[in-house]
C-alpha positions as CSV (number, residue, x, y, z in Angstrom):
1,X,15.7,3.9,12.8
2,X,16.0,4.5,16.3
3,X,18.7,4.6,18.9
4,X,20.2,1.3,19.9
5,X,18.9,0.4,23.4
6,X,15.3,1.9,22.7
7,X,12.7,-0.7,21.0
8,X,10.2,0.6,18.2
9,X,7.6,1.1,21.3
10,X,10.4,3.0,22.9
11,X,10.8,0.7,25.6
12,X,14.4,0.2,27.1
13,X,16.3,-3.3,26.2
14,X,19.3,-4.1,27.7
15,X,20.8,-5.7,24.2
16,X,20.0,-5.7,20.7
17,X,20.3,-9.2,19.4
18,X,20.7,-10.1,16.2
19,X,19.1,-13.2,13.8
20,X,19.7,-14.0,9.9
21,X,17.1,-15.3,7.4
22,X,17.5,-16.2,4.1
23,X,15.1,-15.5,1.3
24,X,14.3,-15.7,-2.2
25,X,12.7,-12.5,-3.3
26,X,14.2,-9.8,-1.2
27,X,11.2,-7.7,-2.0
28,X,8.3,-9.7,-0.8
29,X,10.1,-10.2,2.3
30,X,10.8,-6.6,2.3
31,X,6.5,-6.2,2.3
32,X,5.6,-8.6,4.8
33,X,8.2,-7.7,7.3
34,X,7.0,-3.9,7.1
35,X,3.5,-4.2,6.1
36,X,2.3,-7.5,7.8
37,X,4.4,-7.5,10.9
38,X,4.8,-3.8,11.3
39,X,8.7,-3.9,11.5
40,X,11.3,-0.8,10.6
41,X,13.9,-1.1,7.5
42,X,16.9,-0.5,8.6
43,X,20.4,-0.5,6.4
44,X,20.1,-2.5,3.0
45,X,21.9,-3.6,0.1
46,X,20.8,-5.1,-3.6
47,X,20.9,-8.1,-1.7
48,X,20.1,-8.1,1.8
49,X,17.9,-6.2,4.3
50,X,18.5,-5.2,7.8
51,X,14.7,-4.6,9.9
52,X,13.8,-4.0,13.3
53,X,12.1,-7.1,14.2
54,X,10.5,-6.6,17.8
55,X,13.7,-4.8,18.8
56,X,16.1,-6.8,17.4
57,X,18.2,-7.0,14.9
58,X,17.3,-9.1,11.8
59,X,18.9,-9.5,8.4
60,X,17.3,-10.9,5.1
61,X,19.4,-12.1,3.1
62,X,19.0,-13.4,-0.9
63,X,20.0,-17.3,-1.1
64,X,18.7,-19.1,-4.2
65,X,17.8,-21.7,-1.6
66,X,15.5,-19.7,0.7
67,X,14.4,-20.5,4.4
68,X,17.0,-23.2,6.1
69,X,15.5,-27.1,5.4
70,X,13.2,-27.7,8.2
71,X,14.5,-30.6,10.4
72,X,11.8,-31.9,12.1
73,X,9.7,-30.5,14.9
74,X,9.0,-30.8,18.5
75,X,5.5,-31.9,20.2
76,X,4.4,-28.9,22.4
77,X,1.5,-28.8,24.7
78,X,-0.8,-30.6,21.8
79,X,1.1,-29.0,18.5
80,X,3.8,-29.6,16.1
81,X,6.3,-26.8,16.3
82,X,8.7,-26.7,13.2
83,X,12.4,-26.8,13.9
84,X,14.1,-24.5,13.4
85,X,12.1,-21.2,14.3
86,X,13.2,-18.0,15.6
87,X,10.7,-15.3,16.9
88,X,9.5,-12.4,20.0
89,X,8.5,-12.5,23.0
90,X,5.7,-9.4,22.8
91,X,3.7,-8.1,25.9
92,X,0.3,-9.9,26.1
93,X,-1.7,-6.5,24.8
94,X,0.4,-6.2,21.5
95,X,0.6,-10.0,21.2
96,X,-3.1,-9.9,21.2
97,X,-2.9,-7.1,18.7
98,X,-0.6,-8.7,16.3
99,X,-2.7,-11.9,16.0
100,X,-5.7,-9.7,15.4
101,X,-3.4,-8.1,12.6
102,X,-2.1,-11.6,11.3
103,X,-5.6,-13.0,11.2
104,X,-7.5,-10.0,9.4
105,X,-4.9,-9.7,6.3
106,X,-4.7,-14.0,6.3
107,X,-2.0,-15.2,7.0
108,X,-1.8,-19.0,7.1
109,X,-0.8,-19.9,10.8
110,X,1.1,-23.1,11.4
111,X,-0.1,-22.9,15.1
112,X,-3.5,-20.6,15.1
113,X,-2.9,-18.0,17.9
114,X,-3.6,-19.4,20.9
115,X,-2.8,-20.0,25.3
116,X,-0.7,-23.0,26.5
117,X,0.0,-24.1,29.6
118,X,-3.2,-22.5,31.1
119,X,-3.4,-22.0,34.8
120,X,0.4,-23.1,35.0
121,X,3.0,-21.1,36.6
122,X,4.7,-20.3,32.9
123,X,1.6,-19.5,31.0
124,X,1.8,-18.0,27.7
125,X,0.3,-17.1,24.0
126,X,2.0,-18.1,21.3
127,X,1.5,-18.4,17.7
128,X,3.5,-19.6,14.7
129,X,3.3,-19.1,11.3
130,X,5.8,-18.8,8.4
131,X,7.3,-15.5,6.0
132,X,6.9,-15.4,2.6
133,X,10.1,-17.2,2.4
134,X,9.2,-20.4,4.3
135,X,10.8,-19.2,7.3
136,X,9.0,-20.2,10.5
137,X,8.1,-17.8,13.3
138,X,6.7,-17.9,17.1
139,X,5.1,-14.8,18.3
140,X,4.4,-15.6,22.1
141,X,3.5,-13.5,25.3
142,X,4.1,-14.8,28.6
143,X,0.7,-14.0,31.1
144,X,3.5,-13.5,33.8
145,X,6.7,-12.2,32.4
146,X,8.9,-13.0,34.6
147,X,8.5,-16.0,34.2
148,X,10.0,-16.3,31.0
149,X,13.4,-18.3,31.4
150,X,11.8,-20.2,34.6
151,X,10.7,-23.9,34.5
152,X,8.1,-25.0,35.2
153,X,8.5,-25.4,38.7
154,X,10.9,-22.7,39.5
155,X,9.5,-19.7,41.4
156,X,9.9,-16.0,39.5
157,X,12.9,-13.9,40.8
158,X,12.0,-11.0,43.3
159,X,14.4,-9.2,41.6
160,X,13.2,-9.0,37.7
């Protein structure tokens, strides 16, 4: 593993933040997390599992009921995105990358890989697909990051 404030691409982060999934077979999550996505095993137990997911903190953990029940989904820019999902924000080369990666060994995308809100000021890639478990994730890239927490509307900050 690697220090605390230092991604897998070494890039600085100002916090680690932390997520929880629940699985069924520890073990397959276990292989896509580190051999699909690329991701870094961290701590584990018998039953639970602690990866580097995009520079943050995520824990697997064994429920005999899996993934949480989905509850519904939101209409975005012409798809359905499951609720609820969790995810990364990725620059737009390794974004590109992953969804090269995802595609080759066939994953089954919810949302194929693709650009919303083209030409708009908060542009971005995003794709969506779902672990081994049934729980959903968005990959996306913004084509101006920082634009990231701005509306639609809003102007980016000078400062960041």
């Amino acid at each position: 593993m690697h220090d605390i404030g230092e991604t897998a691409t070494g890039a600085a982060v100002g916090r680690v933040r932390a997520a929880t999934v629940f699985v069924g077979d520890l073990e397959r999550a276990r292989r896509f997390y580190l051999d699909v996505l690329g991701c870094r095993a961290g701590r584990s137990g018998s039953d639970w599992l602690d990866l580097d997911f995009f520079g943050n903190q995520l824990v697997a953990h064994v429920s005999d009921s899996g993934a949480l029940a989905r509850a519904g989904s939101n209409f975005i820019d012409g798809h359905e995105v499951p609720l609820p999902h969790f995810g990364a924000v990725l620059g737009m080369v390794e974004w590109r990358a992953m969804a090269a990666r995802l595609e080759d060994v066939g994953v089954a995308f919810i949302v194929e890989p693709h650009v919303r809100y083209e030409g708009r000021p908060h542009e971005q890639a995003s794709m969506i697909f779902a672990d081994p478990g049934g729980n959903v994730i968005e990959l996306k890239a913004m084509a101006d990051p920082k634009r990231l927490f701005t509306s639609s509307e809003s102007k980016p900050s000078k400062t960041g």
